[in-house]
C-alpha positions in Angstrom: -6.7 9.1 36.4 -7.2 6.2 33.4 -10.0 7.4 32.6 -9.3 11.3 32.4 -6.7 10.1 30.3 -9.4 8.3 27.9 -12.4 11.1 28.4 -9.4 13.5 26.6 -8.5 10.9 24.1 -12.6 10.8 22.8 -12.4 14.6 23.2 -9.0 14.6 20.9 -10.1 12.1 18.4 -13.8 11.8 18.4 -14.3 9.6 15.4 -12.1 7.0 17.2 -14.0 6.7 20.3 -15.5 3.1 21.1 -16.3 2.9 16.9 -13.8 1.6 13.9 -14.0 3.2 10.8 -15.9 1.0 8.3 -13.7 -1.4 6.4 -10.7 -1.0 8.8 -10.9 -3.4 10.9 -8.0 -5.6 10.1 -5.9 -3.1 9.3 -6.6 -1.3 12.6 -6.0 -4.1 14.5 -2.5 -5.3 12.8 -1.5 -1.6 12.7 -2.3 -0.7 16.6 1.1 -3.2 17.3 2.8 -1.4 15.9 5.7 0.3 18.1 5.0 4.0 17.2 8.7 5.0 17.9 9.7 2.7 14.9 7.7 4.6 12.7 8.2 8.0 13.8 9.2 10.3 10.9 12.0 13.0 11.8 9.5 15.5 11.3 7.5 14.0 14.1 10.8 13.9 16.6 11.5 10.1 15.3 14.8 8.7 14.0 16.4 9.0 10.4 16.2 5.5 9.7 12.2 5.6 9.7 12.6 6.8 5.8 13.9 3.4 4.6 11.3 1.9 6.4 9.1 4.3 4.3 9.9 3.8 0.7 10.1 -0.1 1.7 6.3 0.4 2.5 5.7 2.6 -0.5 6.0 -0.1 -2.5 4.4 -2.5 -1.2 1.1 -0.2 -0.4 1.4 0.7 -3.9 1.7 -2.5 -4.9 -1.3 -3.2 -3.4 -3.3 -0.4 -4.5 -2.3 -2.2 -8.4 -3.8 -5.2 -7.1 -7.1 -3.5 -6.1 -7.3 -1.3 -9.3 -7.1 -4.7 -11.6 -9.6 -5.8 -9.5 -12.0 -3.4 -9.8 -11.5 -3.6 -13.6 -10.7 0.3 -14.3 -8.8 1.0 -17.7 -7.3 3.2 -19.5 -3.8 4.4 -18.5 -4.4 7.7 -18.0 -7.4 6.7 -15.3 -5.1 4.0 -13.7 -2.4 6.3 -13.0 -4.9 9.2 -12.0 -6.5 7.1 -9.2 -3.6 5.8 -8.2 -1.5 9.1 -7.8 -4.8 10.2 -5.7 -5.4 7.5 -3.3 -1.3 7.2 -2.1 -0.7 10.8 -2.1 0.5 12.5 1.0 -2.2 14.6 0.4 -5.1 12.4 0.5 -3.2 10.2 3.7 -2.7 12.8 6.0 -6.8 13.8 5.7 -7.3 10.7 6.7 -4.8 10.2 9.3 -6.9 9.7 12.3 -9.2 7.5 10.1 -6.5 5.3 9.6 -4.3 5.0 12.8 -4.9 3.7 16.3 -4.8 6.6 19.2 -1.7 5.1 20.6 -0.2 6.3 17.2 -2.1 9.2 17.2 -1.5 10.6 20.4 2.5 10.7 19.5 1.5 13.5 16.9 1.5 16.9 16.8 -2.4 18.1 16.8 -3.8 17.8 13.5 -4.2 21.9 12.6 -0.1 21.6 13.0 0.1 18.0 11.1 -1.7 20.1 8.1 1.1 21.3 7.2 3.6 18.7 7.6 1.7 16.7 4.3 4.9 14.6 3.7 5.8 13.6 7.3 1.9 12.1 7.7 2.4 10.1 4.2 5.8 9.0 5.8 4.4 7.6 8.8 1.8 5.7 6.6 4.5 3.6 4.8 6.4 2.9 7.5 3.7 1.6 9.4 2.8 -0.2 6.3 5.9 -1.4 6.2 5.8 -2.7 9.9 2.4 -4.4 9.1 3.8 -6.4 6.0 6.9 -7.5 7.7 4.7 -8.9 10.3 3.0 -11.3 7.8 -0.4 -8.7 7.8 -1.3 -8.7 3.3 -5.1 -8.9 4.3 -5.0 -5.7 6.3 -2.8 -3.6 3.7 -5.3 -5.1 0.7 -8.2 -3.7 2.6 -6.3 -0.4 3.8 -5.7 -0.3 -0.5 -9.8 -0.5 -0.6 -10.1 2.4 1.5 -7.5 5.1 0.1 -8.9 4.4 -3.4 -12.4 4.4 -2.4 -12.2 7.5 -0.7 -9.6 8.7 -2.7 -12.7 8.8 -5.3 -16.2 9.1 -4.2 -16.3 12.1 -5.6 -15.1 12.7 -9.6 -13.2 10.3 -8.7 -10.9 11.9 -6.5 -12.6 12.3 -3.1 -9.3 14.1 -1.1 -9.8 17.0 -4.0 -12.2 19.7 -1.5 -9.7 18.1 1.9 -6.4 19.1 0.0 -7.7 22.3 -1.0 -8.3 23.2 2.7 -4.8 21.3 3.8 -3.3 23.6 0.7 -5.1 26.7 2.3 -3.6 25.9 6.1 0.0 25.8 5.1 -0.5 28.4 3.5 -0.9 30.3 6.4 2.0 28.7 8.3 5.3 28.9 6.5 7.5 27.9 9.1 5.7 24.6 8.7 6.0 24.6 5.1 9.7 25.2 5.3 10.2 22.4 8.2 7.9 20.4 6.1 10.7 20.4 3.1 13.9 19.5 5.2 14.4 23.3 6.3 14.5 25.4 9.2 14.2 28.7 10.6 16.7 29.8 13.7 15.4 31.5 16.8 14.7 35.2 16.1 17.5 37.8 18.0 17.0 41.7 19.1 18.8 43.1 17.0 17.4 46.8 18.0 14.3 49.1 18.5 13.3 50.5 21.7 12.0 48.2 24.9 8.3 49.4 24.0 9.0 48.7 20.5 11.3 45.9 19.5 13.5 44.8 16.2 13.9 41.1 15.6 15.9 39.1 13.1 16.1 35.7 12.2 17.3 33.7 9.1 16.0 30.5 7.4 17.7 28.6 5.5 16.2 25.5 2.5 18.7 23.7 0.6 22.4 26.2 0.2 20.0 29.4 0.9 19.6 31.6 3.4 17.7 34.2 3.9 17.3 36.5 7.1 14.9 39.0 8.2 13.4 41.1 10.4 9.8 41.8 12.5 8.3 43.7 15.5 7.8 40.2 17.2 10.5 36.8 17.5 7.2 34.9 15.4 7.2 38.1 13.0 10.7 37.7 12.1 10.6 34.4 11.9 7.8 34.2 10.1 9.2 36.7 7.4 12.5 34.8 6.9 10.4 31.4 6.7 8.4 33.1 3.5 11.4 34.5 1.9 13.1 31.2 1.5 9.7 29.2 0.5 9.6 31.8 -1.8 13.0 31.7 -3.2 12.6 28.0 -3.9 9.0 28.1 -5.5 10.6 27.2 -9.0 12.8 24.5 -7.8 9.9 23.0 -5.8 7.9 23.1 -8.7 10.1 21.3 -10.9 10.4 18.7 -7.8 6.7 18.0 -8.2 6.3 17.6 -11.5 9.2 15.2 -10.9 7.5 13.2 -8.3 4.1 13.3 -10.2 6.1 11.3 -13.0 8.0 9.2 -11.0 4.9 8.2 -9.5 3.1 7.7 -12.8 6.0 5.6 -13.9 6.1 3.1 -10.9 2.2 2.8 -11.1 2.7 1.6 -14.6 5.5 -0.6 -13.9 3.0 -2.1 -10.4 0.2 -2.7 -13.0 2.5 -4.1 -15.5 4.3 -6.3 -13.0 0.5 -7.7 -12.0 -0.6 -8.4 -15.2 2.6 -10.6 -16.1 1.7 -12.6 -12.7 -1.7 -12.6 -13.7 -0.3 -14.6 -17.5 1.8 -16.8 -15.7 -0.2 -18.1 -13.4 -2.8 -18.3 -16.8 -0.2 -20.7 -18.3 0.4 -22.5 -15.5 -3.6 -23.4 -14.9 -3.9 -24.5 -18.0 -0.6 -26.7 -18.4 -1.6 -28.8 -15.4 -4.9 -29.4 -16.7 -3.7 -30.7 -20.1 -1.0 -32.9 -18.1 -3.9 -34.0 -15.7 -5.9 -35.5 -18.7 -3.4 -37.2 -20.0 -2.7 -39.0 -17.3 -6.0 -40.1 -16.4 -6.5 -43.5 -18.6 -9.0 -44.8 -17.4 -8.2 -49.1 -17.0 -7.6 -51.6 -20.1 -10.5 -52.4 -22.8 -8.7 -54.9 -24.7 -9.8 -58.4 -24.4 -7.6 -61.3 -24.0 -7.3 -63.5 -27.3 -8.9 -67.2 -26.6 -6.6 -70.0 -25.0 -5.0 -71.7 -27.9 -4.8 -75.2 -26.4 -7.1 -77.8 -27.1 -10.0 -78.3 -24.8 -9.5 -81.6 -22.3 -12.0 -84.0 -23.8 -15.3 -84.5 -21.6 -15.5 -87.5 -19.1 -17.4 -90.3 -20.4 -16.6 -89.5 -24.1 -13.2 -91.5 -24.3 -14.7 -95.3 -24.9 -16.7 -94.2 -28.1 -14.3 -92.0 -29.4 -11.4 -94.7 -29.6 -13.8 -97.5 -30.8 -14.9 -95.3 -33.6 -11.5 -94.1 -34.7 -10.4 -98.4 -34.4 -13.8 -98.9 -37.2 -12.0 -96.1 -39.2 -8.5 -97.9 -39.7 -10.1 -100.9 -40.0 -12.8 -100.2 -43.6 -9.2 -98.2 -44.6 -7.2 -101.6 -44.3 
């Protein structure tokens, strides 16, 4: 039975099987601890709770990602927050989802044709297992899970998820019930409403946000297809204005990681070089002076007494 159970695991996740994915290693190992209902997003059937645990790890992998940019030495502004935006996207993390989590993760996700479409539920479940990881003391493995979203975040014109996000784009395109579920909406079972037995009328309504919008096809996935694409459409300027939101709150909060590293990066400048200027001037070495000669008269030589005295007796005596 175990090992049906892992034949269809190889068969579901191929690139998994037996091998880790280069430069991984530590962060598959701290990650695959993680308890997968903790992290759960609601799109996934998890709790509401796992989105705090999400922008928490946001942070913190951005944070990282800062780390790993200074490192590399890229400049400019513009290029900073370019490579940034690519490599923590939702976008670029849910192309590489089964890259980057365990199969005990994997396995409590929807298959990955379906997860295409739910962009911002697969970013979701990144940070809060990041978030898991770094509560558990595990910095190595998020620096090195930084190396890999910006190195394949840009292997190609620097932005490497550009071809994979078109296709992702291209997939949710064609499945706006996802879309709509994707952004916090939903779409309500389609009813008969009329038509003949041979030939059917269904209705159902969606609803984003305060809209709702019904209507009707020959099928239930018709209609509820038809209602899901009348409120994605009804929204597209609103959404729009949302992303260009989120596009410069992100460039913002790259600026303020990188700004927040280089201030570290000072102090700890200052520090280094403070120590050594205290270290050398407590380093005298011992004294050099020399001690001035003993003032007191040298104690006269044995044998020397008898001619001293008679000589100083001749003395007073020619003086007399």
């Amino acid at each position: 039975m175990l090992g049906r159970a892992s034949a269809r695991l190889r068969q579901l996740f191929p690139q998994q099987a037996g091998s880790t994915s280069p430069g991984l290693a530590r962060w598959h190992s701290a990650v695959s601890e993680v308890n997968g209902w903790l992290v759960l997003p609601m799109g996934f059937g998890g709790e509401r709770h796992v989105t705090t645990a999400a922008w928490h790890g946001d942070k913190v992998l951005g944070a990282a990602v800062a780390r790993e940019l200074q490192a590399q030495c890229v400049g400019g502004q513009d290029e900073l927050t370019r490579r940034f935006c690519a490599a923590v996207s939702n976008e670029h993390m849910a192309a590489h989802l089964d890259q980057l989590l365990p199969l005990t993760l994997l396995t409590l996700l929807p298959p990955a044709e379906e997860r295409a479409a739910q962009v911002h539920d697969c970013g979701t479940l990144l940070e809060a297992c990041v978030e898991r990881v770094h509560h558990s003391g595990g910095a190595d493995a998020i620096e090195e899970l930084a190396r890999y979203l910006l190195a394949t975040a840009t292997d190609t014109d620097a932005d490497a998820s550009e071809g994979e996000g078109g296709e992702a784009r291209a997939r949710r395109e064609a499945n706006p019930k996802g879309r709509l579920l994707e952004l916090g909406g939903s779409v309500g079972p389609a009813e008969q409403v009329g038509g003949a037995s041979h030939s059917p009328l269904f209705r159902a309504a969606a609803s984003l946000g305060e809209r709702r919008l019904a209507a009707e096809g020959g099928s239930k996935k018709a209609a509820e297809k038809a209602a899901a694409e009348k409120a994605w459409a009804a929204g597209a300027a609103e959404r729009a204005a949302q992303r260009a939101a989120e596009e410069k709150e992100a460039a913002r909060h790259a600026e303020e990681l990188l700004a927040e590293v280089e201030a570290e990066k000072r102090a700890k400048g200052k520090k280094g070089k403070k120590k050594k200027k205290g270290g050398g001037a407590g380093m005298a070495g011992p004294s050099q002076e020399h001690e001035p000669p003993s003032q007191e008269p040298e104690a006269p030589t044995e044998g020397t007494e008898a001619p001293a005295a008679a000589a100083e007796a001749a003395k007073k005596a020619e003086e007399a």
